[in-house]
N, C-alpha and C positions, 0 to 999 in steps of 0.2 A: 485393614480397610482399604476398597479400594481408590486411588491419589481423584482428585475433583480438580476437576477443568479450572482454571482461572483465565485463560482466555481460550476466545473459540473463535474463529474464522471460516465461512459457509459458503459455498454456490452451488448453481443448480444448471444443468445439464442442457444445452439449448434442442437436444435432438433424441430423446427419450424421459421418462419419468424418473430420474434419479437427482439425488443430492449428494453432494460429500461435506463434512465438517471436521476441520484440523483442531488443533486444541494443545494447548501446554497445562500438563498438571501441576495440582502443587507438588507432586516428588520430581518436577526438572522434566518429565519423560513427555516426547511428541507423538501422540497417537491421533486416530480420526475414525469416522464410520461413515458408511456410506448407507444411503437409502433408494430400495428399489423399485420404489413403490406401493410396496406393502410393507417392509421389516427395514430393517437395520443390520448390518453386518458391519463388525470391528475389525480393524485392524493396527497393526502397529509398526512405526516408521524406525523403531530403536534408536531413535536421536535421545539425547538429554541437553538443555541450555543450563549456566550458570544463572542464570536470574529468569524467575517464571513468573513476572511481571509485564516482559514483554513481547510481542505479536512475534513470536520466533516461528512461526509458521503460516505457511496460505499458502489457498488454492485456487483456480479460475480453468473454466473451459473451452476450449479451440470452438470458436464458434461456427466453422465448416463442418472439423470434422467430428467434432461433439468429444475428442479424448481431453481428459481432464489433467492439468498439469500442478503437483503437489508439490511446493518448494518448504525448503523446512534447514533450521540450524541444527547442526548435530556436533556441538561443542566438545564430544568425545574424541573427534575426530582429528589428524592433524594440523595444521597451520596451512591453509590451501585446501583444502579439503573439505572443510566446513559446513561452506551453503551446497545440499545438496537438493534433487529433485526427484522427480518419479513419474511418468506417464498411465494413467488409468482409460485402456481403452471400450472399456463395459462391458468386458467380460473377465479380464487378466492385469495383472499388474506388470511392469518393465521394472529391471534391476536397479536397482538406485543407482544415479549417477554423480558426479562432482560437478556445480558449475564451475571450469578451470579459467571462465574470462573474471568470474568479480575474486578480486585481491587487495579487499580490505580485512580489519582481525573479525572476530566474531559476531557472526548477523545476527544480532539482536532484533533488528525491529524489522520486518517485509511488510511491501503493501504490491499489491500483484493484480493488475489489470488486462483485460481483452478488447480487441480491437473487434466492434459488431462487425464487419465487414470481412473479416477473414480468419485464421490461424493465428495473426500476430499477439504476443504479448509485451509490457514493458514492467520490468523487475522495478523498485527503487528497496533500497537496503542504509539500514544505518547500522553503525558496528559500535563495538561495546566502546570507542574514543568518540563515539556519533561523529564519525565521519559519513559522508553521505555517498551513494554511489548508485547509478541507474546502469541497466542489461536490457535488452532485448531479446526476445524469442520467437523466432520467423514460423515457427511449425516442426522443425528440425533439431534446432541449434541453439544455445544462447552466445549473444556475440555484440559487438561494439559495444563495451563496454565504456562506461565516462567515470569520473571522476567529479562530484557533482559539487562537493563542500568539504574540508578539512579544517575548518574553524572549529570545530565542540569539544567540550570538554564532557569527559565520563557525564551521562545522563545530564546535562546542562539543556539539548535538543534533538535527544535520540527519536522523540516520538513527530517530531516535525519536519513530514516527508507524509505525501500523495500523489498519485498518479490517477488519471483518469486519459480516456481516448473521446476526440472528435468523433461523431456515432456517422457522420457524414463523409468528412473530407479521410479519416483512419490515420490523422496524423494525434501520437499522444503528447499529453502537455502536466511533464514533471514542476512539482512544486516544494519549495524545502526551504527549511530556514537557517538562522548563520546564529554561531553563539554573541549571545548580548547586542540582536538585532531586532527590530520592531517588523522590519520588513520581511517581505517573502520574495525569494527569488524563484523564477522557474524557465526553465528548459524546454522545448519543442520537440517531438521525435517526427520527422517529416514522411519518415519510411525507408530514409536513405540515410537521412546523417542526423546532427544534435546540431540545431540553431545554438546561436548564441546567448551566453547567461541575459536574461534578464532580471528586473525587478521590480515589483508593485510595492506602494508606500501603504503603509500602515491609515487607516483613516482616521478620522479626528477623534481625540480624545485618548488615542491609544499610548502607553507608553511604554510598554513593560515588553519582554522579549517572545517571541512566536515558540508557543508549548507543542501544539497540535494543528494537526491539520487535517481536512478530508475537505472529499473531491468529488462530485459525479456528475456524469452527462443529461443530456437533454436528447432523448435516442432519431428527434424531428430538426433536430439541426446541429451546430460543430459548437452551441454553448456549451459551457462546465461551470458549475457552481462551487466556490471555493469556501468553505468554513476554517476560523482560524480564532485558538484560542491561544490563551497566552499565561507568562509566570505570574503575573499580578490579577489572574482573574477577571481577565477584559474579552472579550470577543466580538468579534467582525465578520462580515461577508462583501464578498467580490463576485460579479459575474464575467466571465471568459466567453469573447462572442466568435472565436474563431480567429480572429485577428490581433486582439489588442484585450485591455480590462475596461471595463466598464465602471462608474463611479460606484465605489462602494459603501456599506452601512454598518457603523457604530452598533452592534448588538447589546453589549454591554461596557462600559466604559472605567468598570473597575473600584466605580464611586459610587453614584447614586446607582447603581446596577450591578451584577456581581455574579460571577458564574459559581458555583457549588465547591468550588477547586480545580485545581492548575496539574497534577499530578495522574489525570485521567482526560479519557475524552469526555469531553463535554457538548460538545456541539455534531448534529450531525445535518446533512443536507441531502437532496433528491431532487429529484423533479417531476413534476405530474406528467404522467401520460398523453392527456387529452389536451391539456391546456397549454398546456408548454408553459404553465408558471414554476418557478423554483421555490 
């Protein structure tokens, strides 16, 4: 029989009618297809992860040049070798490559974002110790690498890590959490270099520590909307106005409110087109 997707990861092409979608099956193996408009064509990246539970692959497109960037774990591989990638330019695929700047153990969890304004992307990766770790990719290269959080223990907050890009100013703004912490810390990528750690406090009611996270823009200004659930079942939201956080809101408080489980995403966030509401 053939192995069934358990996660799937998708984007869509800003400069022709195509889609790609990455995916871990239940037998470990990282394969994707891509859509041309009318059909679907498969293909396969020959990786395998130890645990096919988590986001061990993603994709996002160079928003100039429309080439699609495929990052992906391939735990078969040696120690260094790991996270690897792939360039899909709409007609042909490029050799797989090693990212040789992230040197943490095996990428378990990716979350992989585009900057609207250019080529740029920002990698963030947690490894099977949920250590946390963010990259960048200029158009060329992946490179300045950080070192974002070494506080976790085995899956304790491997899944709590987002990225998303200011759709304005092109600076992105990493988000990730610390083992047996309520808060969220998050990082700046300016386009040159990594501001310095920061932190947003948990809002009221919350107590338990940050499970998950997601992130997206506001494509009419430099907000980001930040979703944050947690190990006791609480969830919250924050808005990011370019500068600073904005007062945030109690979603669920773990008591009289209760998310479904801690163990999955549970919360997700967007933003309206027209409205600029979140």
């Amino acid at each position: 029989m053939d192995a069934r997707y358990r996660i799937v990861q998708g984007a869509d092409a800003p400069t022709r009618d195509e889609k790609i979608v990455v995916g871990v099956g239940n037998d470990g193996v990282i394969t994707g297809e891509i859509w041309n408009g009318s059909s679907w064509g498969a293909f396969k990246l020959g990786a395998s992860v130890s645990e096919t539970y988590w986001y061990g692959a993603e994709v996002a497109y160079e928003q100039i040049s429309g080439d699609a960037v495929v990052v992906w774990n391939d735990n078969s591989k040696a120690a260094g070798d790991k996270l690897q990638y792939r360039i899909w330019d709409g007609t042909s695929w490029a050799a797989p490559q090693t990212i040789s700047a992230y040197t943490g153990g095996e990428p378990q969890n990716l979350r992989l974002a585009f900057d609207p304004g250019s080529d740029a992307m920002v990698l963030v990766v947690s490894d099977a110790s949920a250590d946390h770790y963010a990259l960048v990719w200029d158009g060329d290269n992946w490179g300045n690498a950080i070192t974002l959080d070494t506080s976790g223990t085995a899956e304790s907050d491997q899944s709590a890590i987002a990225v998303s890009y200011e759709a304005q100013s092109g600076q992105a703004l990493v988000t990730y959490g610390k083992n047996g912490d309520t808060d969220v810390y998050y990082r700046v990528w300016d386009g040159s270099n990594w501001g310095v750690e920061g932190s947003l406090a948990a809002t009221t009611g919350i107590g338990t520590q940050t499970a998950w996270l997601s992130a997206a823009n506001d494509l009419n200004s430099d907000r980001i909307v930040l979703g944050v659930t947690t190990t006791g079942n609480e969830a919250w939201t924050a808005i990011w106005n370019g500068t600073g956080w904005e007062a945030g809101q109690t979603l669920a408080d773990g008591s009289s409110a209760t998310t479904t489980g801690n163990i999955f995403p549970n919360l997700a966030v967007a933003f309206e087109s027209t409205t600029g509401d979140a």
